[in-house]
C-alpha positions as CSV (number, residue, x, y, z in Angstrom):
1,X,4.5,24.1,42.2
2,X,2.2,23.9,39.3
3,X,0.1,20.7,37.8
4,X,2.2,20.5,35.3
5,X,6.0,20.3,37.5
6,X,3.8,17.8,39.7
7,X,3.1,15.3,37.0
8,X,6.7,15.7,35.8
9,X,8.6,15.0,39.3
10,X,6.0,12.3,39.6
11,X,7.1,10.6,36.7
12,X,10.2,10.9,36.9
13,X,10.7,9.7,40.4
14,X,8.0,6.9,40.7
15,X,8.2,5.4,37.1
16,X,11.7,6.2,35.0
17,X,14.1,6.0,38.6
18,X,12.1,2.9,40.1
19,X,12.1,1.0,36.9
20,X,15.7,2.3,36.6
21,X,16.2,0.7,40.2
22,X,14.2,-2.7,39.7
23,X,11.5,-1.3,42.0
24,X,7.7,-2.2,40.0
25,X,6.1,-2.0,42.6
26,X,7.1,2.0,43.0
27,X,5.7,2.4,39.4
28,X,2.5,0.0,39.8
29,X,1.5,2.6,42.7
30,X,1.2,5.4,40.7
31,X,-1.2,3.6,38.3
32,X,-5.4,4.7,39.0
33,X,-7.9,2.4,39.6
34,X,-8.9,3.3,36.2
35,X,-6.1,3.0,34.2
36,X,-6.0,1.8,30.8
37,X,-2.7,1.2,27.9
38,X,-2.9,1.6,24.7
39,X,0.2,0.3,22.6
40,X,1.3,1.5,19.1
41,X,-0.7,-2.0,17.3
42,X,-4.1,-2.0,17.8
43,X,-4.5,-5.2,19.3
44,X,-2.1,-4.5,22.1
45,X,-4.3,-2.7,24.7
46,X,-4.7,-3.2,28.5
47,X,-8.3,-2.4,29.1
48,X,-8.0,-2.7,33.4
49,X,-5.2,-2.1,35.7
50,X,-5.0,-5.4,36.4
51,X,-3.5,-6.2,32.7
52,X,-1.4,-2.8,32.8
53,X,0.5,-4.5,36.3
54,X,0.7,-8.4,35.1
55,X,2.6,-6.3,31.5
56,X,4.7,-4.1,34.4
57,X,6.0,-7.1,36.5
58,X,6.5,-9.3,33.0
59,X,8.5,-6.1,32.0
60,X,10.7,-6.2,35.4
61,X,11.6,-10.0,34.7
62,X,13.0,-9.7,31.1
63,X,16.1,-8.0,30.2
64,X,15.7,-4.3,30.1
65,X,15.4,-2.4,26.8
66,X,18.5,-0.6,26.0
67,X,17.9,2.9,25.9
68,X,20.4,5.3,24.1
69,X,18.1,8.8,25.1
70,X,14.7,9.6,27.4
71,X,13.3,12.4,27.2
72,X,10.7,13.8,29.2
73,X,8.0,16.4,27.8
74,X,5.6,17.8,29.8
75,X,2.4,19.1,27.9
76,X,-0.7,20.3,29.2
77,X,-1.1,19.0,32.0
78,X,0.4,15.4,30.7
79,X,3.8,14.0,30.4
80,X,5.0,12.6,27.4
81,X,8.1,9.6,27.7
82,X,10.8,9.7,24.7
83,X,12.7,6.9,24.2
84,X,14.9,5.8,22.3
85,X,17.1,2.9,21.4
86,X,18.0,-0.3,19.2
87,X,15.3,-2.3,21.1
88,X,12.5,0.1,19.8
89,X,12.9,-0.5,16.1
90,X,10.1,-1.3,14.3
91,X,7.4,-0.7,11.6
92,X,8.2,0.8,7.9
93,X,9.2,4.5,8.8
94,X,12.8,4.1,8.5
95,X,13.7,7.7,9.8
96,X,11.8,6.9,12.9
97,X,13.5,4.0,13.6
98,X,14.4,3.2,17.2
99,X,12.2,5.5,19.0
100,X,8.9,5.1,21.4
101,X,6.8,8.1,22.9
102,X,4.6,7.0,25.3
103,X,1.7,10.0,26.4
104,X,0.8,10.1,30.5
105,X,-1.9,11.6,31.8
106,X,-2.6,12.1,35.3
107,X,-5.8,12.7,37.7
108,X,-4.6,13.8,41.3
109,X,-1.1,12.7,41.2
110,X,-2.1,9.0,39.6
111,X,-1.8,7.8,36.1
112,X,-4.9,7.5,34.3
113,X,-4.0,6.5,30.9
114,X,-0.7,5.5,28.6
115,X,-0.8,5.6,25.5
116,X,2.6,4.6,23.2
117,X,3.3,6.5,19.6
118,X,6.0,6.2,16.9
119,X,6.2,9.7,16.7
120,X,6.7,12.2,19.3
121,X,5.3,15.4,17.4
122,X,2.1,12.8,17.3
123,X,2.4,12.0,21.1
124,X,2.5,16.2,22.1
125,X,-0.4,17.0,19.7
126,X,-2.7,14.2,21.2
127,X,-2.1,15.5,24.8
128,X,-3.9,18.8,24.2
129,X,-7.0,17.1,23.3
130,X,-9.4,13.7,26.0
131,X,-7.7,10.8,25.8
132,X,-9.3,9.0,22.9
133,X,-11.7,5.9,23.8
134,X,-10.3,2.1,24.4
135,X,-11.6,0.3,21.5
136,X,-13.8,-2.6,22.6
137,X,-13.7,-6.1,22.7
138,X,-13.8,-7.8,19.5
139,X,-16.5,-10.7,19.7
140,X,-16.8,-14.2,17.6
141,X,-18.9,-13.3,14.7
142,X,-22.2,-15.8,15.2
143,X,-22.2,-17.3,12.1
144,X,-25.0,-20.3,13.6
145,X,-24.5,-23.1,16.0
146,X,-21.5,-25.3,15.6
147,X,-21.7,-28.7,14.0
148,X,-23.4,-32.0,15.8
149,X,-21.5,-33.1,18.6
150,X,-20.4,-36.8,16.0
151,X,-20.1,-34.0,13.2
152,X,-17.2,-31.7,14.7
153,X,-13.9,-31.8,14.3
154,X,-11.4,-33.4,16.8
155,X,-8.2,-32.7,15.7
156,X,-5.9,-30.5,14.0
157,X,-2.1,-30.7,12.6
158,X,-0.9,-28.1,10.4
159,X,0.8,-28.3,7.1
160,X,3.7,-26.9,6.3
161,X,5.6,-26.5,3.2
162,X,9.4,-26.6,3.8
163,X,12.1,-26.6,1.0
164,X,13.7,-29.9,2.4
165,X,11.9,-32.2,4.4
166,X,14.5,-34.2,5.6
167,X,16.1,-31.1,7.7
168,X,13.5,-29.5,8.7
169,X,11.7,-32.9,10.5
170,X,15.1,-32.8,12.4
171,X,14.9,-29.6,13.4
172,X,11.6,-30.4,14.9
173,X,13.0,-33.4,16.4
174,X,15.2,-31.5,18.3
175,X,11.9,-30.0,19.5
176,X,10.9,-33.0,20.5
177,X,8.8,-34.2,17.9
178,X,9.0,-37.8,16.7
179,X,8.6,-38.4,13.2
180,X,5.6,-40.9,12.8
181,X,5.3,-41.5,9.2
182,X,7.5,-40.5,6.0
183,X,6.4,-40.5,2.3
184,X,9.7,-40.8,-0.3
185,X,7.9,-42.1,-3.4
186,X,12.5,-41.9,-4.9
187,X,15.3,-40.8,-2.9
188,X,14.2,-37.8,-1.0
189,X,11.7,-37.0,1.5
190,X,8.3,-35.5,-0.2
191,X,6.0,-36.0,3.3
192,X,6.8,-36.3,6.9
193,X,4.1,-36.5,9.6
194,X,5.2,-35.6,13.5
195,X,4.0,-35.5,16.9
196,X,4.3,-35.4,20.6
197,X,1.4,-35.9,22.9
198,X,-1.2,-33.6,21.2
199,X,0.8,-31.7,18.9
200,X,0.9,-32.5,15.7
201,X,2.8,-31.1,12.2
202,X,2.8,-32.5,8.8
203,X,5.9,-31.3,6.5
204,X,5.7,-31.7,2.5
205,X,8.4,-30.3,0.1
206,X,7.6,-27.3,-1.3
207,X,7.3,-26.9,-5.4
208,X,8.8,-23.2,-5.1
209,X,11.7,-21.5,-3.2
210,X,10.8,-20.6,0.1
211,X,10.6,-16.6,0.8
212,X,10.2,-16.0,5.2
213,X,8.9,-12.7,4.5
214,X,6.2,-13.9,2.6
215,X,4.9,-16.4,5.5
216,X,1.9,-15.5,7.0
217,X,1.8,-18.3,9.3
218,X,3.0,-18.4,12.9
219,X,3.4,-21.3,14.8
220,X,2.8,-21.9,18.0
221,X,4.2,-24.4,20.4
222,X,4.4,-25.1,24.4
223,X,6.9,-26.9,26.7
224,X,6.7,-28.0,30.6
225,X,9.9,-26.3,30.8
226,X,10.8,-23.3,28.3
227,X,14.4,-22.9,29.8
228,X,15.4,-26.4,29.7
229,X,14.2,-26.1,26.0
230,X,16.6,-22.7,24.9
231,X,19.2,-24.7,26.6
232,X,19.4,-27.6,24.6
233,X,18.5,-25.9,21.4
234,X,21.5,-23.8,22.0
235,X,23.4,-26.6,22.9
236,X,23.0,-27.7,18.9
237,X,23.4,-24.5,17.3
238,X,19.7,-23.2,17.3
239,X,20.0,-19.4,17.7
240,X,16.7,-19.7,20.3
241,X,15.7,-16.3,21.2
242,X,15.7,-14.4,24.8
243,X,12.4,-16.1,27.1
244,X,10.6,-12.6,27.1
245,X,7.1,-11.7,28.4
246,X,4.3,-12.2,26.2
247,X,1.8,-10.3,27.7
248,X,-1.3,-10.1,27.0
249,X,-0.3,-13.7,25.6
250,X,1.7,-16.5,27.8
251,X,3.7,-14.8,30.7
252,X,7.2,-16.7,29.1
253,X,7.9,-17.3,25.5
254,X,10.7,-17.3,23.1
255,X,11.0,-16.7,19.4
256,X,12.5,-19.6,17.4
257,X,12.9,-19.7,13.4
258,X,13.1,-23.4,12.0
259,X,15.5,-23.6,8.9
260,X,12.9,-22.6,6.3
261,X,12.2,-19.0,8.6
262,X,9.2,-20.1,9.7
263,X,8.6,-18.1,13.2
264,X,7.8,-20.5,16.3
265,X,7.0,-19.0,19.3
266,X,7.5,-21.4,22.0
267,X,5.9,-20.6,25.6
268,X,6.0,-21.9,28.9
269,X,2.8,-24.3,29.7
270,X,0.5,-22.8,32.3
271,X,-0.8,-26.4,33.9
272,X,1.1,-28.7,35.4
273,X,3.6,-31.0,33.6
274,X,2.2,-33.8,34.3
275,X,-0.7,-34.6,32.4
């Protein structure tokens, strides 16, 4: 049996069946001591195999993607994964929609590298050439020492503009924010300050219509306990998303929109509740 079959039956038997059959453990064998994952945005890259199995057992405790086709494609030596499926859309390339190649290569029956591409004709062409570097670390740019230890900040709330303030400090209410201080210089709210423990958000009303695809903010949030949270934001209507793995990020999160489509993601605190 060549390389080439080898690497295929390998694939297909210890990664597609046994994460078919719950079984991550299976698929975490086959990794290398070396391996590395690069995914389709630069940022998402697992530089040690210790980050590529803490993103395999986070994958085995969400809800599986669903997958409409897989494809297997073995090139040079390599193995390219095809997949396909509602759960894969995104980016801009419409005609490309839905669809996730992910490029295996192998040393001695172990994977040594991943690699994930939109397209699949991009995914077969890379495999004939080394797999390309891991890009390294970005660092804090030194821009000189920080400020004297009187002199530095110690706090931070952010502001956000909402088109009505007297709905959206609910909706954060049902967060579990409580509403400190108001500003309604007529009849309708123009300012609301909130906060719980050490979070803290200021709301003003905004002087143009509010466009969610324009937002470049997201907003991040924590809770003791993330399920409890989806439950009773359910409970009152808030479509709260699935709790997914956020790997490299928190291990649970969910994606929340408050009434203006500002995106929350909510995680699960690391520490102990009681603090």
């Amino acid at each position: 049996m060549s390389e080439y079959q080898d690497n295929f039956q390998i694939l297909q038997r210890d990664w597609v069946e046994a994460l078919r059959e719950g079984d991550v453990e299976r698929a975490i064998a086959l990794l290398a001591p070396e391996v590395a994952w690069k995914g389709l945005e630069s940022h998402l890259v697992c530089r040690e195999r210790e980050d590529v199995v803490r993103w395999l057992r986070g994958f085995a405790e969400r809800k599986p993607p669903r997958i409409e086709r897989l494809e297997l494609t073995p090139v040079a030596g390599s193995v390219v994964l095809s997949l396909a499926g509602p759960d894969f859309r995104q980016g801009a390339d419409a005609a490309r929609e839905g669809e996730l190649h992910i490029l295996f290569r192998f040393r001695e029956g172990q994977i040594t590298h991943m690699h994930d591409y939109r397209r699949r004709e991009d995914a077969v062409a890379a495999a004939a050439g080394p797999a390309p570097p891991i890009p390294p670390r970005e660092v804090v740019t030194d821009l000189g020492p920080p400020a004297p230890e009187r002199a530095r900040v110690v706090g931070l709330s952010p502001f956000v503009h909402v088109s009505d303030v007297a709905r959206s400090a609910g909706f954060y209410r049902l967060l579990g924010f409580d509403v400190r201080d108001t500003y309604a210089p007529a009849v309708r709210l123009e300012w609301a300050g909130l906060e719980h423990k050490d979070a803290r958000l200021m709301l003003a009303r905004a002087s143009a219509p509010i466009d969610p695809a324009q937002q470049a903010v997201l907003l991040y949030l924590y809770s003791d306990d993330l399920a409890a949270l989806r439950g009773h934001l359910i409970s009152r209507g808030v479509p709260a998303g699935e709790i997914r793995d956020g790997t490299p990020g928190p291990r649970q999160e969910m994606r929340v929109e408050d009434p203006d489509g500002y995106v929350l993601m909510i995680a699960q605190t690391e520490w102990p509740a009681e603090r």
